[in-house]
ZADO-963107 format. One record per residue (C-alpha): residue number from 1; residue in one letter; x, y, z. Coordinates in steps of 0.001 Angstrom, whole numbers, plus 500000, padded with zeros to 6 digits. Last residue first. Layout:
{nr=NUM&rest=A&east=X&north=Y&up=Z};
...
% end
This chain:
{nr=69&rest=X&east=212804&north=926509&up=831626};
{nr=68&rest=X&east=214113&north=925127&up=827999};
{nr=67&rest=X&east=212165&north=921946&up=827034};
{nr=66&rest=X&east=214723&north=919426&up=825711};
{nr=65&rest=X&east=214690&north=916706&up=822802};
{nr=64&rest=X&east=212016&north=919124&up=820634};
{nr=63&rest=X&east=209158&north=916767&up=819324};
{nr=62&rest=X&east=209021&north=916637&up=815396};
{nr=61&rest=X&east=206648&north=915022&up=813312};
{nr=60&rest=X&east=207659&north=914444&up=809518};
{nr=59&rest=X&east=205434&north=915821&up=807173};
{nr=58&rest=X&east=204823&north=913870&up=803948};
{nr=57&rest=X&east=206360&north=914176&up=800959};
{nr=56&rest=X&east=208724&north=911406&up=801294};
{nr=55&rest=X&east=206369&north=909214&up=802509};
{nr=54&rest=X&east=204574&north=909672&up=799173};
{nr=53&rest=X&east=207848&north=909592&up=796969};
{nr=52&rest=X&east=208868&north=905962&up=798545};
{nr=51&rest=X&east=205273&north=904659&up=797890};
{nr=50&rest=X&east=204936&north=906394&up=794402};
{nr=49&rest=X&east=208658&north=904601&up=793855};
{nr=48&rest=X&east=207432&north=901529&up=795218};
{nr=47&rest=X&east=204239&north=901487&up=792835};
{nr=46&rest=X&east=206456&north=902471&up=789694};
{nr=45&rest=X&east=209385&north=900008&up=790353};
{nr=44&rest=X&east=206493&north=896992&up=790995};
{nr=43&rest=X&east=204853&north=898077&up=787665};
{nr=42&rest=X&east=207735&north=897831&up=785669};
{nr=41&rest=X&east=208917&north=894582&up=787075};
{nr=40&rest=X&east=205252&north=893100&up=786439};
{nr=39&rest=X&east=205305&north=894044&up=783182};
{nr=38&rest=X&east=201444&north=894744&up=782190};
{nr=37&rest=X&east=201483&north=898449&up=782077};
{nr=36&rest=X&east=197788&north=899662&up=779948};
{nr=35&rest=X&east=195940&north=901981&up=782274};
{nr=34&rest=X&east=194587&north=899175&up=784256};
{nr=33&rest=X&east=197481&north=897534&up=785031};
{nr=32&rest=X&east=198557&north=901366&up=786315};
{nr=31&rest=X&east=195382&north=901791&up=788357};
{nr=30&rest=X&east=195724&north=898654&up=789950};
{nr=29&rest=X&east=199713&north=898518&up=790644};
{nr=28&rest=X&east=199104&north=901866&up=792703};
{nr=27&rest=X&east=196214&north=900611&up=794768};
{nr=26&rest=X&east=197878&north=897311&up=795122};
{nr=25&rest=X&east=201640&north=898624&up=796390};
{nr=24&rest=X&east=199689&north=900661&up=799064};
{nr=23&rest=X&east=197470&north=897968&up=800261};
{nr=22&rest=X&east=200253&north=894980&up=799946};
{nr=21&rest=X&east=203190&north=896998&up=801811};
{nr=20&rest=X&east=200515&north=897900&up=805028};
{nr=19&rest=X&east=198908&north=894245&up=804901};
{nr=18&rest=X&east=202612&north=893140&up=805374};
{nr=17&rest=X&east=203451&north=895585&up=808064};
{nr=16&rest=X&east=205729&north=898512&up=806379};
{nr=15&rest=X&east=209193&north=899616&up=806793};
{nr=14&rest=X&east=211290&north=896293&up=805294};
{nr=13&rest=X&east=208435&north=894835&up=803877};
{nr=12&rest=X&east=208521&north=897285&up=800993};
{nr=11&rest=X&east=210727&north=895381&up=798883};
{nr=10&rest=X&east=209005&north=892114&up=799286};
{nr=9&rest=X&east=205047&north=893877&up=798843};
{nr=8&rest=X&east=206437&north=895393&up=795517};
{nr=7&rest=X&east=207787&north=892034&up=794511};
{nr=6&rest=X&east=204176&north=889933&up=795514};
{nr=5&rest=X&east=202315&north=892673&up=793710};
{nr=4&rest=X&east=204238&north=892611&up=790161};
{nr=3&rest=X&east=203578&north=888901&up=790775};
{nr=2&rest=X&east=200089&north=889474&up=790969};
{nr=1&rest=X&east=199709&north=891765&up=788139};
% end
């Protein structure tokens, strides 16, 4: 599980803060570990693809460039 962690948290380093990468890697990494996945490879592609398909999903705020007068 740990090591599963510590490649999640690698990948992800490159938009997150560290504590950021670990927290969302760990809750996903968690539940699957507990539901049965113990390859750490395995469960590093599954957390980082939730991550990736979370952001993904979210809304994306949007400020217009110019203000027409």
């Amino acid at each position: 599980m740990y090591a599963a962690l510590d490649i999640a948290t690698r990948y992800m380093l490159r938009g997150y803060d560290r504590l950021g990468a670990q927290e969302r890697a760990a809750r996903r990494i968690l539940t699957m570990f507990n539901s049965g996945e113990h390859r750490p490879l395995m469960l590093a592609n599954k957390a980082i693809a939730a991550v990736e398909k979370e952001e993904a999903e979210q809304p994306v705020a949007t400020f217009p460039c110019a203000i027409p007068l």
